[in-house]
N, C-alpha and C positions, 0 to 999 in steps of 0.2 A: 461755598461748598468745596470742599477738598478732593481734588484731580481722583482718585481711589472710588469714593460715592459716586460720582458724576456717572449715568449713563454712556454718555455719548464718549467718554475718555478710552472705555474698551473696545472699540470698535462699532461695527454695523451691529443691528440687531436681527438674528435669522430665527424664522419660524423651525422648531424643534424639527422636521421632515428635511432639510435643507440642511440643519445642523450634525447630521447624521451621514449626512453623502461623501462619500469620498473623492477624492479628485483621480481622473485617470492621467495618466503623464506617462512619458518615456520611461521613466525609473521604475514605476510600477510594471508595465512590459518588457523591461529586460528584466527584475526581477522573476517574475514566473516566467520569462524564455531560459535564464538559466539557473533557475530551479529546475523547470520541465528537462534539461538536459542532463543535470548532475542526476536526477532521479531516473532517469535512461542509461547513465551510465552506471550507475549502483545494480541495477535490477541487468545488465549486459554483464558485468564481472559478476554478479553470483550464480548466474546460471553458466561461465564459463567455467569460475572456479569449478561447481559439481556436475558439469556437463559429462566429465568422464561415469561419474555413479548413477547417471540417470541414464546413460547409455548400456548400462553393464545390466544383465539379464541373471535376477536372483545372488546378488553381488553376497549380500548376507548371509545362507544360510550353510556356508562352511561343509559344502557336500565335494567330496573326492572321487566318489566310483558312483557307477551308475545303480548298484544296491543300494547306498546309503538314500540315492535318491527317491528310491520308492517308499522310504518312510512319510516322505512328504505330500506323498500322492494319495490323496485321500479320495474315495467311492463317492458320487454325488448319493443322494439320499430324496426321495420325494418329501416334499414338505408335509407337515403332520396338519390335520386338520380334523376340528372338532366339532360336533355339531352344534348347533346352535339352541 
């Protein structure tokens, strides 16, 4: 029989449940330790980057005097409701 057919040439034989398991090891735990870092550090620079516009109060809406502001000011309104 030719080494290729033979069973036993491929190795052990593992039941499907076993053959799915992964190994844990050092390399897999420094992988996600610094994954888990790079992804802290990504997510620390973009909230520095726009730290100054999430601190800035109505950064957007291009108001100069304090008249232009009250176009912005809208009257609350009681909610409309209908019977049933």
């Amino acid at each position: 029989m030719p080494a290729d057919i033979h069973p036993s040439a491929h190795g052990p034989r593992l039941n499907a449940t076993r053959a799915r398991q992964a190994r844990w090891g050092r390399h897999a735990f420094w992988v996600l330790v610094i994954s888990t870092i790079l992804a802290a550090l990504a997510l620390f620079g973009a909230w520095s980057f726009r730290a100054q516009d999430l601190a800035a109060v109505e950064v957007n809406n291009g108001v100069k005097t304090p008249a232009e502001a009250q176009r912005y000011d809208t009257p609350q309104r009681p909610a409309k409701q209908t019977p049933q």
